[in-house]
N, CA, C and O atoms as a GROMACS GRO file, in nm:
protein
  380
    1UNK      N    1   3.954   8.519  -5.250
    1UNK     CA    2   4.034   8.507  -5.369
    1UNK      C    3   4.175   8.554  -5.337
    1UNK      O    4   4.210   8.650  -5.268
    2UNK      N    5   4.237   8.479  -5.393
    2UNK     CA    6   4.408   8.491  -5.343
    2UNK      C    7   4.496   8.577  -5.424
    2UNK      O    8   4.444   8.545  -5.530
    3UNK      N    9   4.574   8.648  -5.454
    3UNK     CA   10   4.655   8.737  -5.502
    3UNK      C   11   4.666   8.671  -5.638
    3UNK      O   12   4.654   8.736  -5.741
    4UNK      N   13   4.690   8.538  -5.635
    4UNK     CA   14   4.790   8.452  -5.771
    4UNK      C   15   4.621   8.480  -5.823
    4UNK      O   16   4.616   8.560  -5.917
    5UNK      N   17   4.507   8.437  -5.785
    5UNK     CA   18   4.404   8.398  -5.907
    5UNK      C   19   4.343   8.535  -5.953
    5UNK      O   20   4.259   8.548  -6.042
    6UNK      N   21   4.406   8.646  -5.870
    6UNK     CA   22   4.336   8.738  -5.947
    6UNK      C   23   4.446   8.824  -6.062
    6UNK      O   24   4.424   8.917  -6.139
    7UNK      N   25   4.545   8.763  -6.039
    7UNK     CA   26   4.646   8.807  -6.119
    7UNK      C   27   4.661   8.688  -6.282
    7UNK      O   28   4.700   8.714  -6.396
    8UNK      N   29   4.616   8.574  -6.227
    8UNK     CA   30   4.590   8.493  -6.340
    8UNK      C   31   4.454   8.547  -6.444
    8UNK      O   32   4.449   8.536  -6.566
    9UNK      N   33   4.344   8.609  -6.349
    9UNK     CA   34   4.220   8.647  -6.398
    9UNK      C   35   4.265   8.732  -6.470
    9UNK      O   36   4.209   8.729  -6.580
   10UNK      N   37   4.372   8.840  -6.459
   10UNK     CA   38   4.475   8.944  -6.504
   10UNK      C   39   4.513   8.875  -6.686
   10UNK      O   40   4.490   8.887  -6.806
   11UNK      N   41   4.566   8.819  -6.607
   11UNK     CA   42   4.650   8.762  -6.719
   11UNK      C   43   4.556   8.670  -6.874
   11UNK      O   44   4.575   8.675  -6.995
   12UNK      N   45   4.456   8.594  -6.786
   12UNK     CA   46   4.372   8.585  -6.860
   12UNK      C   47   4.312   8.696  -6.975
   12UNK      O   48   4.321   8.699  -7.098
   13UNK      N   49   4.261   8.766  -6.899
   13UNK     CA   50   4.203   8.889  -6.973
   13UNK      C   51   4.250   8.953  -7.044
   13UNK      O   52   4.184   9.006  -7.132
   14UNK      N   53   4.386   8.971  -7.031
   14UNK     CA   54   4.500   9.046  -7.114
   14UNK      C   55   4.521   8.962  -7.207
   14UNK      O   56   4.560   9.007  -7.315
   15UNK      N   57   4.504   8.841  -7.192
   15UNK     CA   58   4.509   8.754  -7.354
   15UNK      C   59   4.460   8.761  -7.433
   15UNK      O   60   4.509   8.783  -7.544
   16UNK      N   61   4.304   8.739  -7.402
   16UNK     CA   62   4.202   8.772  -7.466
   16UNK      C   63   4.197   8.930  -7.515
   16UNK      O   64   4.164   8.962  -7.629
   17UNK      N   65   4.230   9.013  -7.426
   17UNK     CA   66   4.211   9.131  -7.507
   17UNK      C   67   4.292   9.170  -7.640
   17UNK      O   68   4.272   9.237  -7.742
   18UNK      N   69   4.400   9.089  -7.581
   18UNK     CA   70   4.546   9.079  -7.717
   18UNK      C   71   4.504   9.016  -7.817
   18UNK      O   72   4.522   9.073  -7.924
   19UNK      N   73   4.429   8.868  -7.822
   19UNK     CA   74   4.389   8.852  -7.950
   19UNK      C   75   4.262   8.924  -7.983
   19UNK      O   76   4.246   8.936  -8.105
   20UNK      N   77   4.183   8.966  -7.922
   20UNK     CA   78   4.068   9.105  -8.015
   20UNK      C   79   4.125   9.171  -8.079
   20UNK      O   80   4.080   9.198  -8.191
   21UNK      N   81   4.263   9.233  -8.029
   21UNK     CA   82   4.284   9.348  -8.109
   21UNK      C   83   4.395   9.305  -8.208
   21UNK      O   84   4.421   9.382  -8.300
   22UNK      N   85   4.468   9.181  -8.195
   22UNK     CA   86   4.489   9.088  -8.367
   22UNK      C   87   4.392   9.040  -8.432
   22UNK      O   88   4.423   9.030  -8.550
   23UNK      N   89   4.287   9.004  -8.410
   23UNK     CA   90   4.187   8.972  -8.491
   23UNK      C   91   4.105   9.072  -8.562
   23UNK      O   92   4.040   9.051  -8.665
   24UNK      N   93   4.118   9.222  -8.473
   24UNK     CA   94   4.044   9.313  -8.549
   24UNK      C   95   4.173   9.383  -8.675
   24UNK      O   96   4.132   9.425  -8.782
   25UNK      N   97   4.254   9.384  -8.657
   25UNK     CA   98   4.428   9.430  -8.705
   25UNK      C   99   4.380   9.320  -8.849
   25UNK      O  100   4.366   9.373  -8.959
   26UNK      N  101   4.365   9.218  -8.837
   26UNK     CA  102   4.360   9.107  -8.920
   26UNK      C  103   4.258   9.117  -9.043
   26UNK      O  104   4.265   9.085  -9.162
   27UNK      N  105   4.153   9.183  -8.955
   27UNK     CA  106   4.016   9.177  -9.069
   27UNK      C  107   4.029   9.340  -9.094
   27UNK      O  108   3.923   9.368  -9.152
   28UNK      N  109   4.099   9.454  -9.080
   28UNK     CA  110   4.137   9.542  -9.123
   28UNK      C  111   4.218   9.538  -9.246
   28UNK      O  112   4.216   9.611  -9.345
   29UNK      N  113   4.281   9.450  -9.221
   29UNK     CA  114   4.414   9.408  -9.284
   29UNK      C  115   4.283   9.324  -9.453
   29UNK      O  116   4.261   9.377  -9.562
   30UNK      N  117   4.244   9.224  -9.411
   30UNK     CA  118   4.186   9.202  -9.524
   30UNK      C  119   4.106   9.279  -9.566
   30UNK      O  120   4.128   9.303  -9.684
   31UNK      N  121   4.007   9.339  -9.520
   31UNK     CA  122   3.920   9.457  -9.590
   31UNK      C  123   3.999   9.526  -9.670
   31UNK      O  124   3.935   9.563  -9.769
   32UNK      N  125   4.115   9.563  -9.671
   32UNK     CA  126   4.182   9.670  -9.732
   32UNK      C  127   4.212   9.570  -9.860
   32UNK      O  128   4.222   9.631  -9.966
   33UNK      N  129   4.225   9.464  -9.864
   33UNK     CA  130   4.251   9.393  -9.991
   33UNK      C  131   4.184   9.326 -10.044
   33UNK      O  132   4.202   9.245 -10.134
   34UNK      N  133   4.060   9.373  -9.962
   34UNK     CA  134   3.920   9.308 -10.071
   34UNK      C  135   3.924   9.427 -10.133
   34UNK      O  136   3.956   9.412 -10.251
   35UNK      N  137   3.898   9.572 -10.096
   35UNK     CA  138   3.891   9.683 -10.152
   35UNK      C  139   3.992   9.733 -10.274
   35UNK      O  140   3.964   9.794 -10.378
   36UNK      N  141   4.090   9.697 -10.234
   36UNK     CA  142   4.208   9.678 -10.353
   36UNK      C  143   4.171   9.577 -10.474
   36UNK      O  144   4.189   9.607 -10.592
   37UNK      N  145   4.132   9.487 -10.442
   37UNK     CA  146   4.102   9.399 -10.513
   37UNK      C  147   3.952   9.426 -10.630
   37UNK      O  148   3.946   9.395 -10.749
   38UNK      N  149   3.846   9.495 -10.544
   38UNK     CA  150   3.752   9.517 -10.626
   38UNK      C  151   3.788   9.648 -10.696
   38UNK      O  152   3.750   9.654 -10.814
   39UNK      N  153   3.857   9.761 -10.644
   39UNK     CA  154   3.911   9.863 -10.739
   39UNK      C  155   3.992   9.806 -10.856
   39UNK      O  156   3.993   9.870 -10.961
   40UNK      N  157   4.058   9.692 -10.849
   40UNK     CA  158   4.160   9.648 -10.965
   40UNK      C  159   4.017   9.582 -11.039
   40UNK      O  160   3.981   9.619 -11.151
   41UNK      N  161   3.979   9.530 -10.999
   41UNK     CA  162   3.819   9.486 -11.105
   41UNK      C  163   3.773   9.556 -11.188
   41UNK      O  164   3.763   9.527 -11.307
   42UNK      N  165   3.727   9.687 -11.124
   42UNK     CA  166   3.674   9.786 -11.203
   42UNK      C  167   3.753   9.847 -11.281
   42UNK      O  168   3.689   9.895 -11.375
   43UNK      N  169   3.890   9.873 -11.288
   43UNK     CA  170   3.964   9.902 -11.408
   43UNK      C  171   4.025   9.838 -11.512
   43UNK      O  172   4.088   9.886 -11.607
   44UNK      N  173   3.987   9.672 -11.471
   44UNK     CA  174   4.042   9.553 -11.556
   44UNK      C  175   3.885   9.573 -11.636
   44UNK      O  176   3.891   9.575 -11.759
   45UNK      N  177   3.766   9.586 -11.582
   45UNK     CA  178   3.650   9.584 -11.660
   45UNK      C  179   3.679   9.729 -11.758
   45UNK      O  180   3.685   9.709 -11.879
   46UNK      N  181   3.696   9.865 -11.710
   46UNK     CA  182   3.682   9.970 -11.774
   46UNK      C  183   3.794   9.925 -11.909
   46UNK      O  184   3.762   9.963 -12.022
   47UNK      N  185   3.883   9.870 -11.896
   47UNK     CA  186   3.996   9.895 -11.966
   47UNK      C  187   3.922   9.737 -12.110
   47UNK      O  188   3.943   9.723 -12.231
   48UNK      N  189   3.834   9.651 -12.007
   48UNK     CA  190   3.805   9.558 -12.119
   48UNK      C  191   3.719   9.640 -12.215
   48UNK      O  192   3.736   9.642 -12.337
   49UNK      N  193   3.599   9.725 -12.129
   49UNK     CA  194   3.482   9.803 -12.248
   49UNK      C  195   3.586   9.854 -12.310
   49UNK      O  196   3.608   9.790 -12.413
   50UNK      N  197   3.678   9.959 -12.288
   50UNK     CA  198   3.755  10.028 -12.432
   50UNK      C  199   3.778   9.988 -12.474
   50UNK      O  200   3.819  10.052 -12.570
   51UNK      N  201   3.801   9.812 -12.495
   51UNK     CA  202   3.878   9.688 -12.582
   51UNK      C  203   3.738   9.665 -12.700
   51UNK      O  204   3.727   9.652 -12.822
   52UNK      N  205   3.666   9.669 -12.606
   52UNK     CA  206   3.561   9.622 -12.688
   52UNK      C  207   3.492   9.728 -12.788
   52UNK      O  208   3.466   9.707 -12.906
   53UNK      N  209   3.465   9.868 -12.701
   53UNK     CA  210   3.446   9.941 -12.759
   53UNK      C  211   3.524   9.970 -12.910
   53UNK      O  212   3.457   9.999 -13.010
   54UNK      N  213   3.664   9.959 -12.915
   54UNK     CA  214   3.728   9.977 -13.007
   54UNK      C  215   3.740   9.864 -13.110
   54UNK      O  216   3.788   9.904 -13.216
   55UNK      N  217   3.714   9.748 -13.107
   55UNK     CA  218   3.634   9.603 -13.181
   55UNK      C  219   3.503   9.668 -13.258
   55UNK      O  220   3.468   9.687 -13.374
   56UNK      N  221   3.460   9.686 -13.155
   56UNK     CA  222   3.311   9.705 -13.200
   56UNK      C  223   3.300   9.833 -13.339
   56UNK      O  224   3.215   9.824 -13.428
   57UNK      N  225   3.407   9.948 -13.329
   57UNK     CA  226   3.403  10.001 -13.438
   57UNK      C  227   3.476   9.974 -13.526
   57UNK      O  228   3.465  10.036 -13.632
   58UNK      N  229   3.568   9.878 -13.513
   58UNK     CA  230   3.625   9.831 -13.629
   58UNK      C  231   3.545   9.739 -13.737
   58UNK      O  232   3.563   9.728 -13.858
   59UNK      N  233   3.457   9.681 -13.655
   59UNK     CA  234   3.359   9.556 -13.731
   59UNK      C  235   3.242   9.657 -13.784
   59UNK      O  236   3.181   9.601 -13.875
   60UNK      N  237   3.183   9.811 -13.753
   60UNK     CA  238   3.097   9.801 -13.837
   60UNK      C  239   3.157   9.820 -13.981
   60UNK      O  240   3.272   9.822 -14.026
   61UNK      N  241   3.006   9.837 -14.047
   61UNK     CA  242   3.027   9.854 -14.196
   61UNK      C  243   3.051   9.979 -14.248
   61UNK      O  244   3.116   9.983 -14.352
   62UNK      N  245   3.012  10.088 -14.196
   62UNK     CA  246   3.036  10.194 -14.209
   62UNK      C  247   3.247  10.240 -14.205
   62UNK      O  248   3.315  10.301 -14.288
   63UNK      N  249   3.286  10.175 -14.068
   63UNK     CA  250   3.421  10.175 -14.045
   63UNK      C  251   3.509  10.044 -14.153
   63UNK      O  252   3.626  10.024 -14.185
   64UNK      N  253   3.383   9.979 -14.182
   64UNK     CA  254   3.484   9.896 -14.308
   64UNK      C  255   3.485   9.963 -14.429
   64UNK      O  256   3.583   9.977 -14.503
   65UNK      N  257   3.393   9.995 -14.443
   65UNK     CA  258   3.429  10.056 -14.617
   65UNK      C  259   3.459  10.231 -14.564
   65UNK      O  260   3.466  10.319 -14.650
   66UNK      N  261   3.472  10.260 -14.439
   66UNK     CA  262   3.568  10.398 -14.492
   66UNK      C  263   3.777  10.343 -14.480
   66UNK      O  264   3.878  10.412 -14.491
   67UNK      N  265   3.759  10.219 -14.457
   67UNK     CA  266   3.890  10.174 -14.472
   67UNK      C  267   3.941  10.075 -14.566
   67UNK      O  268   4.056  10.030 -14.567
   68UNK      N  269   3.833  10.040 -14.655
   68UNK     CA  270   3.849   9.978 -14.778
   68UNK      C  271   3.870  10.128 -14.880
   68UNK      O  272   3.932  10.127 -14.986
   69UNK      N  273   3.810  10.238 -14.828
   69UNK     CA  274   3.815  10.329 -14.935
   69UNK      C  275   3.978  10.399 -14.983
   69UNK      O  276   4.048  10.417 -15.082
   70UNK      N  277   3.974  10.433 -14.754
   70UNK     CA  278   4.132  10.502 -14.785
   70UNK      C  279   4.224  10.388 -14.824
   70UNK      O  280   4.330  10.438 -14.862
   71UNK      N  281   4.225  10.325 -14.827
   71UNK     CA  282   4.362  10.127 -14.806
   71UNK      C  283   4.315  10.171 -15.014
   71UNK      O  284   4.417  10.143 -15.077
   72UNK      N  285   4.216  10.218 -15.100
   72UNK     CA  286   4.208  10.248 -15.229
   72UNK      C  287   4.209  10.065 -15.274
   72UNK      O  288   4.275  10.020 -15.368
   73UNK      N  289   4.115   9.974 -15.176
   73UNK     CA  290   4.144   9.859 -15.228
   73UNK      C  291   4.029   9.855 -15.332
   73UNK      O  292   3.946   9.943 -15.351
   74UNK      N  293   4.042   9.733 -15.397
   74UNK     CA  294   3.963   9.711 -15.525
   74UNK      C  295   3.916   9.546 -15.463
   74UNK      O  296   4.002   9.459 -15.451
   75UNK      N  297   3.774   9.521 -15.429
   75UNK     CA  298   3.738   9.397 -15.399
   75UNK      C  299   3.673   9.335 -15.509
   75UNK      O  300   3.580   9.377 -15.577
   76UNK      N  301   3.737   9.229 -15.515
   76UNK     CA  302   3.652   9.109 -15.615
   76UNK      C  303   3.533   9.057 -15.589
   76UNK      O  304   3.483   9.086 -15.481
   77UNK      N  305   3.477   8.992 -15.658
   77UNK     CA  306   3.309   8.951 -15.570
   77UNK      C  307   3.335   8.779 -15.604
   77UNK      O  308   3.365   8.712 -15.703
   78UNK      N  309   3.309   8.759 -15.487
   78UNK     CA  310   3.330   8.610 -15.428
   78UNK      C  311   3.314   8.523 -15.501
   78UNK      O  312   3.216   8.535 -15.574
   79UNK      N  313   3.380   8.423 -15.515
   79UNK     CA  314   3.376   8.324 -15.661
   79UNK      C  315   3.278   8.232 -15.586
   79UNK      O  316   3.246   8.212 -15.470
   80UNK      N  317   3.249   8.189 -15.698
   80UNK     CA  318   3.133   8.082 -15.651
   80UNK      C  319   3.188   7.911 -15.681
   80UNK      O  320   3.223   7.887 -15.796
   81UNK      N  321   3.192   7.837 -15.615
   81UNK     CA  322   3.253   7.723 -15.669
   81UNK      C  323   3.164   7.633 -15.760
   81UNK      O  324   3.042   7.631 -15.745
   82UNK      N  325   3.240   7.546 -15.872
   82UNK     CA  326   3.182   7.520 -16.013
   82UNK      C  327   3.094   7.376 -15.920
   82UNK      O  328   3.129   7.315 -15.819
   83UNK      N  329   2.976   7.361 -16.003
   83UNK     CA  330   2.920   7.277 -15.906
   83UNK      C  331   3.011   7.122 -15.955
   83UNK      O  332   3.096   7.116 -16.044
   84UNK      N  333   2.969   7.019 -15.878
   84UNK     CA  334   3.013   6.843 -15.836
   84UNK      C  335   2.939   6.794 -15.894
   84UNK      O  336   2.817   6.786 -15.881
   85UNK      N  337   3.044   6.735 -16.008
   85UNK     CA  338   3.058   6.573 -16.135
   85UNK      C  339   3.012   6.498 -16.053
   85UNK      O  340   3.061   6.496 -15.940
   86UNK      N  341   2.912   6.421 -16.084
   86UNK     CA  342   2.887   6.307 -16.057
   86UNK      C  343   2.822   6.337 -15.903
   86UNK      O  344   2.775   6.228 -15.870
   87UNK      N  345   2.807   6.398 -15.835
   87UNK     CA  346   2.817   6.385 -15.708
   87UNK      C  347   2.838   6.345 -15.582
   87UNK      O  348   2.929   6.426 -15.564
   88UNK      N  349   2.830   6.282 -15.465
   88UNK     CA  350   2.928   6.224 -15.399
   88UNK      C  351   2.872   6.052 -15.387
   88UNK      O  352   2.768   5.988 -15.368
   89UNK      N  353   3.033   6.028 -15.415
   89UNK     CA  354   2.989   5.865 -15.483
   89UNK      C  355   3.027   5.783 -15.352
   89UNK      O  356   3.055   5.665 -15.375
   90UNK      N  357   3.034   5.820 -15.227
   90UNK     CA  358   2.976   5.747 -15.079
   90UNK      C  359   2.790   5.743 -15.067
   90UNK      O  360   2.716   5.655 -15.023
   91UNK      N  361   2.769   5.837 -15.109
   91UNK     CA  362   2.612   5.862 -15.088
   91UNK      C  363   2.524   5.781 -15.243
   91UNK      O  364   2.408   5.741 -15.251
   92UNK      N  365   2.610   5.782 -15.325
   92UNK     CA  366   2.566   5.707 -15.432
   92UNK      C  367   2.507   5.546 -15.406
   92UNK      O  368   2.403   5.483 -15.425
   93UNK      N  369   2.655   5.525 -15.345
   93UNK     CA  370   2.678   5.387 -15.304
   93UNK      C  371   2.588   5.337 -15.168
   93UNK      O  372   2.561   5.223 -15.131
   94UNK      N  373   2.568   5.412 -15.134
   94UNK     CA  374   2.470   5.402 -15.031
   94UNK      C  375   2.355   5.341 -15.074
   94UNK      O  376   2.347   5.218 -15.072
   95UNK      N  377   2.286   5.396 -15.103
   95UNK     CA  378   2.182   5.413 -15.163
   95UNK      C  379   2.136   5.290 -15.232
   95UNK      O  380   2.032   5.291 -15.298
   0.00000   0.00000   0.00000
């Protein structure tokens, strides 16, 4: 073996070792922003439960009528609509 091919074997190897250690640099590099990424998850989720959490006590009934009480509103009771003359004269005609 001649000086040049073992210096190419050199050179070879040194390439290869150069991209291992960009490829490991690389998937370092993304791990850290998968990890970033699933930490921003978990506080986009925590921050949705308090969204919800705070929905959720607005809708019961208990939290509605202690805010119909203080608001001192006065509710009407739901009108009922007068019933339909004649009734519906597509379905009449139908018929």
């Amino acid at each position: 073996m001649g000086l040049s091919r073992i210096v190419g074997v050199l050179l070879i190897f040194g390439a290869i070792a150069l991209g291992v250690v960009a490829l490991r640099a690389e998937e370092a590099r993304t791990a850290r922003r998968i990890q970033q990424a699933e930490l921003e998850m978990v506080r986009i989720r925590r921050a949705l439960w308090s969204v919800q959490l705070g929905i959720a006590q607005y809708k019961s009934p208990r939290r509605i009528g202690e805010e119909v009480h203080s608001l001192a509103l006065e509710l009407a009771a739901p009108a009922t609509a007068p019933p339909a003359r004649g009734g519906d004269v597509r379905w009449a005609k139908a018929r």
